[in-house]
C-alpha positions in Angstrom: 51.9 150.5 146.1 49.4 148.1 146.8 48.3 144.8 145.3 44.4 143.4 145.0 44.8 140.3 144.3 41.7 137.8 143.7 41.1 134.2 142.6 37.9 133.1 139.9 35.9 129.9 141.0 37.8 128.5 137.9 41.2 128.8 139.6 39.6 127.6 143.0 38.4 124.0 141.1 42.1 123.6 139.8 45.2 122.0 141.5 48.4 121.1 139.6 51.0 118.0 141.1 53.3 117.2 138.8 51.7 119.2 135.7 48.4 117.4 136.3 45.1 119.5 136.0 42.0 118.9 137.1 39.1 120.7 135.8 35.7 120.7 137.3 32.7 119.6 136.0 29.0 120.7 136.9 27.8 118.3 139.2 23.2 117.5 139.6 21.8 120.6 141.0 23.9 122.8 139.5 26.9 122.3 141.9 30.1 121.9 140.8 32.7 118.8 141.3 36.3 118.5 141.3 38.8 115.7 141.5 40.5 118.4 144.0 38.8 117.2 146.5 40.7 114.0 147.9 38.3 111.3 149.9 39.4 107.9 151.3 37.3 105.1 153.1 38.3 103.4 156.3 35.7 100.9 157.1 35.2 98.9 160.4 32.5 96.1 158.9 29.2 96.1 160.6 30.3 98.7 163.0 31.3 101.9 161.9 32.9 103.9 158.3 35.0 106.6 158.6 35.8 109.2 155.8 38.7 111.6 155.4 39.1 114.5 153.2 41.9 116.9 152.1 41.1 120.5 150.2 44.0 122.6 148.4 45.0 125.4 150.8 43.8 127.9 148.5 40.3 127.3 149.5 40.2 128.9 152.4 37.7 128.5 155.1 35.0 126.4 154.6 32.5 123.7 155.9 31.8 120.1 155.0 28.9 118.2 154.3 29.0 114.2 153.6 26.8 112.3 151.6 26.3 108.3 151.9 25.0 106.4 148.3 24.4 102.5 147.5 25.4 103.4 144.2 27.7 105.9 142.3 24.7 107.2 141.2 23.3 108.2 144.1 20.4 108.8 145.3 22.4 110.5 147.8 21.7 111.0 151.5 22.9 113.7 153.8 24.9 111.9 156.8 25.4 115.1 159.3 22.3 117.5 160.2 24.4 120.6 159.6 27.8 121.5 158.0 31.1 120.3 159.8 34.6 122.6 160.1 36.9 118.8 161.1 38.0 117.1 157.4 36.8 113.4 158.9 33.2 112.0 159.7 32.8 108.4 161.6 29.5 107.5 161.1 27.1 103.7 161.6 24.6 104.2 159.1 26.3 101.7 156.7 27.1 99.7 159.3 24.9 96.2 158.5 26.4 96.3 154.5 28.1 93.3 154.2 31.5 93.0 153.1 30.9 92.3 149.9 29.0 95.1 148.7 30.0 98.8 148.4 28.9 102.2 149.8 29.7 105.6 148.1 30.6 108.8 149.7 30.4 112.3 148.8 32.1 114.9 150.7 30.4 118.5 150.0 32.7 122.0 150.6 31.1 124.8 151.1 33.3 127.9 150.4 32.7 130.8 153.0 34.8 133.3 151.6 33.4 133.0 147.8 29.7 133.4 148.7 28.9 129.7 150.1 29.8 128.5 146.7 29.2 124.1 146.9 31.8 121.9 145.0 31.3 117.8 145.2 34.0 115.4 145.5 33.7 112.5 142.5 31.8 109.5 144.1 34.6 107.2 146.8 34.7 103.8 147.6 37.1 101.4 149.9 36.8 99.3 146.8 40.8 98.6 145.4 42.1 100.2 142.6 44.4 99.6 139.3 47.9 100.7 137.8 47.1 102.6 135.5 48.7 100.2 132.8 46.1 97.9 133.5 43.3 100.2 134.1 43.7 101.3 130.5 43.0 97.8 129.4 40.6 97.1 131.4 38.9 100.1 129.8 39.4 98.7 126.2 38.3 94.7 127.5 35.1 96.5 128.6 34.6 98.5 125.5 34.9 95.8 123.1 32.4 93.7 125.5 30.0 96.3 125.7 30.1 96.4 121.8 29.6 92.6 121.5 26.5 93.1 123.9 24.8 96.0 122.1 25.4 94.8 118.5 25.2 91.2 118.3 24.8 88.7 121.6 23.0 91.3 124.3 19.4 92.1 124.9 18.3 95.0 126.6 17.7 94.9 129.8 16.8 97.3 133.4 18.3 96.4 136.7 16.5 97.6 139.8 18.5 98.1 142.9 16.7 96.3 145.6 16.2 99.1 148.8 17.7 98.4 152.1 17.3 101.6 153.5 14.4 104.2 153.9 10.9 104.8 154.8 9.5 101.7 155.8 6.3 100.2 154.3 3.2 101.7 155.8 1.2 98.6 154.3 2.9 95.4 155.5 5.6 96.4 158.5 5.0 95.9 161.7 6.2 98.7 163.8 6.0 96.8 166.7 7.7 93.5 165.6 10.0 94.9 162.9 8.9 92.1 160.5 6.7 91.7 157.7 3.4 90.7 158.5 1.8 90.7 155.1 2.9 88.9 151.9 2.7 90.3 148.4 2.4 93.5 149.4 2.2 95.5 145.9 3.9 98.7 147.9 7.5 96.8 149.2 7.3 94.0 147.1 8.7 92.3 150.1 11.3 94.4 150.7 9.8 96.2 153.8 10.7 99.7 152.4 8.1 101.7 150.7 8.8 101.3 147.0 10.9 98.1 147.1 13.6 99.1 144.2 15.0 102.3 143.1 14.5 103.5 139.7 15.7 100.9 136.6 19.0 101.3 135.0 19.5 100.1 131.3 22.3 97.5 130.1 22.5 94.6 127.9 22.8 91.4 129.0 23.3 88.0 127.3 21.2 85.7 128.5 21.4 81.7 128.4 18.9 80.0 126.8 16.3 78.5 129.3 16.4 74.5 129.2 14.0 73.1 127.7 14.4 70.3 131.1 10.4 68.9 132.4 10.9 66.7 135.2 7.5 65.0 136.2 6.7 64.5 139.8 3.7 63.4 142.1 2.8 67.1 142.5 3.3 68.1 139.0 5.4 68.7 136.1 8.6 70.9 137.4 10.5 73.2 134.6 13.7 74.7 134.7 13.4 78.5 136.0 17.3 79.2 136.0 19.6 80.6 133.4 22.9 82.5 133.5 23.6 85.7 131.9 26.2 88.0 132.0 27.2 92.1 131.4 30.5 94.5 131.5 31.1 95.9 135.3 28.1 98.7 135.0 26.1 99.4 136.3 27.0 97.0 139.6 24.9 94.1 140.0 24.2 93.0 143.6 22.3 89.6 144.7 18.6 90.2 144.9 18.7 92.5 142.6 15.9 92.1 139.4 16.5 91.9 135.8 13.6 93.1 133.5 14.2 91.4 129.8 12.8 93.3 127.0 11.1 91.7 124.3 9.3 88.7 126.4 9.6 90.9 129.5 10.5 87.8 131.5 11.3 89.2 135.2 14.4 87.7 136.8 15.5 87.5 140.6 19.4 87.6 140.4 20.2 84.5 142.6 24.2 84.8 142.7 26.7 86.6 141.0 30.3 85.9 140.0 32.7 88.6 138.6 35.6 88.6 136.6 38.3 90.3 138.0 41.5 92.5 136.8 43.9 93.6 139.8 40.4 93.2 142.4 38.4 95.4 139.8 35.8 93.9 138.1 36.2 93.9 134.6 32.8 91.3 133.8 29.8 90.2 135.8 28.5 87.2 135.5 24.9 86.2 137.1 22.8 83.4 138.2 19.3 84.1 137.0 15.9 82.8 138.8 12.8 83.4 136.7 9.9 84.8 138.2 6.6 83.6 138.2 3.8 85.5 136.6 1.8 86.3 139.2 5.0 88.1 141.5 4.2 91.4 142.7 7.5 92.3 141.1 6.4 92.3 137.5 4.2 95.2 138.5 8.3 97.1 137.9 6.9 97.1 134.2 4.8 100.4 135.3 8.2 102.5 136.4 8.4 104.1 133.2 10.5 102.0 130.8 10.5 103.3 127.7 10.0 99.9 125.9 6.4 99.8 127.6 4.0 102.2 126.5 2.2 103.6 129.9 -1.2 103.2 128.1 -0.7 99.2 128.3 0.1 99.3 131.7 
C-alpha cells in the first residue's frame, strides 16, 4: 500500500499555534504574503542592521531574498545580488538612519520544491510593540481621530517623503566633492537625489491658523511663516518632510515633530509647520499628479 501525499500552496501559507490561523494575502506583483513568515530587527546604529527569519518546517527547501524600505510602503529595494540558503542577513546600507527614524524589512522565500513559488513577509520594524489590550484601543483612539479629521477639523493634505537614498542628481552633485554645487536645482530640489521626494501620500491634517503677527524691521516687514498641525500615526511623518495643503495649496517644510505615544507606539503626530515661500523649487510637487490639481493648469 502506498500513500501520495501532497500539500496545496494554500496549506503551505498556513500555520496554526495555539488555534491561530494565518491566511495569506496577495502581496504587489502578484506574490503572495503571509504572517508565517517570522522577521525581527537587531540594529547596531550607524553601523550595521541585522535581520532574522524563521519559516514553518513544512516549507521545505528554499532561498531568501531581503528587501530594505523607508516606509511600510515601500518602494522596496533588493539588499543581496542573488538569493541566500542562511535565515539571517547583516547588512550597512541603513547604516547613517538616525535613531529616531525607522527602516522596514522584507524577507522574500522562494519555494524550490513548489515551482519557485515567492511568499513576502508583512513589512518589520525594531520599532516596540503593544499588549494587545492596549493595541485595541489605540485602534479605536485613532479611528475616532481620523473621523474628527475627515468630517469636521482636517483638510486634505499629501506628504512627500523626502529621498535619502538613490541616484544622485545629475544636475547639481558634484561627483567629485560629494556636495551640492548648485542651488534651486528644479531636479533634487536640494535634496541631491534625482527626484527629491517619493510619490505624495494623502491625509488630513488640522492645521493652526497662521498669526496674523507683522513685526517691522530696518530690512522690512517680517510675518509669521510657522503654524502647528497635527494627524493620526499614518502615514509616518519625518522632519523635512513636505506638506501640500489643498484648497490654498500653501507648501509646508515640516520643521519638528512631536508624537503622542501609547506603550512607545505612536497613537498621534503632532508637527511644526514652516511655510514655504512662493518662489521654492518645491511647489513645483503640485505637478506629481494630485488629483486636486488638474494637469492642464500645471
Amino acid at each position: 500500500m502506498s500513500l501520495n501525499v501532497s500539500f496545496s500552496l494554500g496549506f503551505l501559507l498556513q500555520r496554526n499555534t495555539l488555534g491561530v490561523t494565518y491566511t495569506p494575502t496577495v502581496a504587489q506583483s502578484g506574490e503572495f504574503q503571509s504572517a508565517a513568515i517570522s522577521v525581527t530587527i537587531y540594529p547596531r546604529w550607524y553601523k550595521q542592521i541585522s535581520a532574522e527569519w524563521s519559516i514553518p518546517a513544512s516549507w521545505g527547501n528554499c532561498l531568501f531574498n531581503v528587501y530594505f524600505g523607508q516606509t511600510n510602503d515601500g518602494p522596496w529595494e533588493l539588499i543581496n545580488p542573488t538569493p541566500i540558503t542562511s535565515t539571517f542577513l547583516t547588512e550597512n546600507i541603513s547604516r547613517i538612519y538616525s535613531i529616531y527614524t525607522h527602516g522596514f524589512y522584507i524577507v522574500e522565500v522562494i519555494l524550490l520544491g513548489q515551482g519557485s513559488i515567492k511568499i513576502r513577509s508583512t513589512p518589520t520594524t525594531w520599532q516596540n510593540t503593544q499588549n494587545r489590550w492596549v493595541a485595541l484601543r489605540s485602534i479605536e483612539v485613532q479611528r475616532r481621530e481620523y473621523i474628527l479629521l475627515s468630517k469636521f477639523v482636517g483638510v486634505k493634505s499629501y506628504i512627500f517623503r523626502r529621498k535619502t537614498y538613490g541616484k544622485r542628481c545629475p544636475n547639481c552633485w558634484s561627483v567629485s566633492t560629494e556636495q551640492i554645487i548648485k542651488d534651486h536645482c528644479t531636479i533634487c530640489m536640494g535634496t541631491s537625489f534625482e527626484g527629491g521626494y517619493f510619490d505624495p501620500a494623502p491625509l488630513y491634517v488640522q492645521y493652526d491658523p497662521t498669526p496674523n503677527d507683522r513685526t517691522k524691521t530696518y530690512f522690512g516687514v517680517l510675518e509669521q511663516n510657522q503654524i502647528t498641525g497635527w494627524t493620526v500615526s499614518m502615514p509616518e511623518i519625518k522632519n523635512d518632510d513636505i506638506l501640500i495643503r489643498t484648497g490654498d495649496w500653501n507648501v509646508y517644510l515640516i520643521d519638528k515633530t512631536a508624537d503622542t505615544e501609547l506603550q512607545s507606539v505612536t497613537v498621534k503626530q503632532m508637527m511644526v509647520l514652516t511655510q514655504l515661500g512662493k518662489n521654492s523649487v518645491e511647489y513645483n510637487l503640485v505637478t506629481r499628479g494630485l488629483p486636486e490639481f488638474p494637469q492642464r493648469y500645471v
